[in-house]
C-alpha positions in Angstrom: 43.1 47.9 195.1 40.5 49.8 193.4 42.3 53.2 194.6 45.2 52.1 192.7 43.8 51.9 189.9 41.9 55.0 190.0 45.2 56.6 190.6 46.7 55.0 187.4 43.6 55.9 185.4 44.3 59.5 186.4 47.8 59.3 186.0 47.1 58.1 182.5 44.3 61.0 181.4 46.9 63.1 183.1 50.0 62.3 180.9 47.5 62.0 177.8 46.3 65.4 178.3 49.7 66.8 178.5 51.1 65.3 175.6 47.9 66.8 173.8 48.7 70.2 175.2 52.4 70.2 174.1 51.1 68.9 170.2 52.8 72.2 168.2 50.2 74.3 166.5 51.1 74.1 162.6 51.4 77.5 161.1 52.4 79.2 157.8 55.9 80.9 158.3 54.1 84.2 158.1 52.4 83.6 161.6 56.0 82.4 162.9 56.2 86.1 164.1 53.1 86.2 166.0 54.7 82.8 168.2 58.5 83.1 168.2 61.3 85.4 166.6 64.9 83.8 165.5 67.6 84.7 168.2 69.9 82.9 166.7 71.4 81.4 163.7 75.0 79.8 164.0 76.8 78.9 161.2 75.8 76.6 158.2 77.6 73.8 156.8 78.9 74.6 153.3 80.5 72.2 151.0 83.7 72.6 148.9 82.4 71.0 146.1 78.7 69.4 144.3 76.0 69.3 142.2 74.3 72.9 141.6 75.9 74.8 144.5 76.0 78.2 142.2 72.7 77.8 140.5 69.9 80.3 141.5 67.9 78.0 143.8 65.7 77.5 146.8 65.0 75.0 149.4 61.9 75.0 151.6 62.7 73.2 154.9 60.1 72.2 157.3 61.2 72.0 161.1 59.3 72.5 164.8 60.1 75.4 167.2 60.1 73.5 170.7 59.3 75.0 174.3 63.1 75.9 174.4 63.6 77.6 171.0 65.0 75.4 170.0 64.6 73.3 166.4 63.2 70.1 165.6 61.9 67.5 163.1 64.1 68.9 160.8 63.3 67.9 156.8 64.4 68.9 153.5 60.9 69.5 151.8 61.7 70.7 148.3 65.2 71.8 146.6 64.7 73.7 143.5 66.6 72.7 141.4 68.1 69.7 142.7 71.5 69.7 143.8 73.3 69.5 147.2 72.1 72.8 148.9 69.6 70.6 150.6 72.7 69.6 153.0 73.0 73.4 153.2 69.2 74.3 154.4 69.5 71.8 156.3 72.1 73.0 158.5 71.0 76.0 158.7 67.7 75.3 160.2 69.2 72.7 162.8 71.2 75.5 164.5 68.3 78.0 164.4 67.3 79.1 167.8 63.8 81.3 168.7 62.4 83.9 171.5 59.3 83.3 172.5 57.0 86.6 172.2 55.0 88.2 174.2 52.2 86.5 172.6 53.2 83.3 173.8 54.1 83.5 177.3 53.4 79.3 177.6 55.6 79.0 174.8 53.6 76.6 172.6 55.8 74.9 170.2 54.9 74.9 166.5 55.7 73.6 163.4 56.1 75.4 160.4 58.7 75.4 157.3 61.5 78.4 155.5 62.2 79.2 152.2 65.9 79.3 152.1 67.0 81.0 148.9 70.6 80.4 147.5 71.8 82.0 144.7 69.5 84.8 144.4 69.2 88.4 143.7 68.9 90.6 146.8 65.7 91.3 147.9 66.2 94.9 147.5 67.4 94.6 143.8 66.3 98.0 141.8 66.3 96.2 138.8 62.7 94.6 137.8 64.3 91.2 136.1 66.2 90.2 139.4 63.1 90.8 141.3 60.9 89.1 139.1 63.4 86.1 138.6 63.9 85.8 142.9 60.3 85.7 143.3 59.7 83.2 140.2 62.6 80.9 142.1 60.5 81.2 145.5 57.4 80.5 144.0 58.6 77.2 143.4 59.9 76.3 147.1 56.2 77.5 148.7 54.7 74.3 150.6 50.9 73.1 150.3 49.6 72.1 153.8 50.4 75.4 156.2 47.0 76.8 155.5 46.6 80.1 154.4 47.6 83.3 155.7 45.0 84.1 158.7 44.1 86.8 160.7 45.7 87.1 163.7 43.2 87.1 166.9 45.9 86.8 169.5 45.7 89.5 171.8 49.2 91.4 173.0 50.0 91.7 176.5 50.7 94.8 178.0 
């Protein structure tokens, strides 16, 4: 009798101390690079018709990478302006799939969030007001909570 319960005590510890190590790490989506890289992106859902769906906007979308690559947890976090992009960012976070890096050969799973912008100037743009205006639209889908930028201390393996 008392065997058995030693057993299921270190069954329990056991299973608790696995579902501790599989907890994601959560990371600003500038470390995302350091833990996995996107392999794949499908394809997005895009409605016909809606609310905003040519305005310059952004949508910041929070989501887990799992052991697999694949996504999880998947939330609309902020649309700027509102409209019905959300259903958009959405989408295309759900289909998302990641590598693991060499950094993370136990493929840890982590949670972190994208800035989706819609609308936008390129990135590349030449001309200072379409820079300035993509980077003002940004601005205003960045998320509190993912800590700051940190140096990385994980070491690469050769």
């Amino acid at each position: 009798m008392r065997s058995r319960w030693i057993l299921a005590t270190i069954a329990v510890v056991a299973g608790t101390a696995a579902a501790a190590a599989e907890k994601p790490q959560t990371i600003p989506p500038e470390r995302l690079q350091y833990y996995w890289l996107l392999a794949d992106t499908g394809d997005a859902n895009i409605p016909n018709s809606g609310s905003n769906l040519n305005a310059p906007s952004c949508a910041a979308v929070s989501y887990q990478v799992e052991k697999d690559g694949s996504t999880s947890h998947v939330k609309l976090e902020k649309l700027v302006p509102a409209g019905d992009l959300g259903k958009v960012a959405i989408s295309v976070v759900s289909v998302m799939r990641f590598a693991a890096t060499k950094q993370n050969p136990g493929k840890t799973p982590v949670a972190t969030y994208v800035v989706i912008p819609f609308n936008l100037p390129d990135a590349t743009s030449q001309v200072v007001a379409e820079r300035s205006e993509r980077a003002r639209v940004l601005a205003a889908c960045q998320l509190d909570g993912y800590g700051p930028a940190q140096k990385e201390t994980l070491v690469p393996i050769r």
